[in-house]
N, C-alpha and C positions, 0 to 999 in steps of 0.2 A: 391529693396527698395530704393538703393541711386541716381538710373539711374535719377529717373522723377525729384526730388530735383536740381539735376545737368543739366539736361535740361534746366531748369527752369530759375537757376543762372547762367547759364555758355551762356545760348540761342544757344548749341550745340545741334547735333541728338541723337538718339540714336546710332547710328553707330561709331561717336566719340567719346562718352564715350566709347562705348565697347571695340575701339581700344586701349585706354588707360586702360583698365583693360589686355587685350594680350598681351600690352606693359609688364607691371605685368610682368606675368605668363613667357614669351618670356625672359624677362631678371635672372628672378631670380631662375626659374627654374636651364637652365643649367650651372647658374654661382654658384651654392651652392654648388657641388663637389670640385671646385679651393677654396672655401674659407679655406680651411684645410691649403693649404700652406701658407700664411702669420702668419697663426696662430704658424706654426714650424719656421717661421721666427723670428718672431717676440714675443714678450711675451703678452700673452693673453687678458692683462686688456685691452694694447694699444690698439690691432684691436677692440676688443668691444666698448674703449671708440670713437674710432675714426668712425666706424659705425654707430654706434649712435649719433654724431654729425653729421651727413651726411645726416642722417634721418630727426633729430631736423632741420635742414637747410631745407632740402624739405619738411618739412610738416609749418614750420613756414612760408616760400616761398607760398604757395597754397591761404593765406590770400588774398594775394594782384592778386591771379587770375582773368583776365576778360573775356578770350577767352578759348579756349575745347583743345586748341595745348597747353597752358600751364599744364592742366591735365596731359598730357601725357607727357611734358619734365619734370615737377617738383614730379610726384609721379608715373606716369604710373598707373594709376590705386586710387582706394579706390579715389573717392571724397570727399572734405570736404567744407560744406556750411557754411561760414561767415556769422554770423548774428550781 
């Protein structure tokens, strides 16, 4: 549903979005077992606040996207169309 959208505005293939959504899956997948340890590090609000600005930074970053390699270094996945 967001692929053709993203073709569209991005003038990528389908095969570079898709790579940006394995980007996804590829990073966040096996990095979700390590996030327990900074949380014993660290105190809880911090990683979540600091997470979440990390996120807000990559998804506010995606505005100003013009090419399909941005896709994939600013979200890995999940397109967002500027209108």
């Amino acid at each position: 549903m967001l692929i053709e959208p993203a073709e569209i505005e991005l003038g990528g293939s389908r095969t570079w979005i898709s790579n940006a959504v394995s980007v996804n899956l590829v990073l966040f997948g096996p990095a979700a077992p390590f996030a327990a340890a900074p949380v014993e590090k660290f105190v809880l609000r911090s990683v979540v606040s600091a997470a979440l600005a990390l996120v807000a930074v990559g998804s506010g970053l995606t505005l100003m996207m013009t090419q399909t390699w941005h896709l994939i270094v600013l979200r890995g996945g999940a397109p967002r169309r500027s209108s």
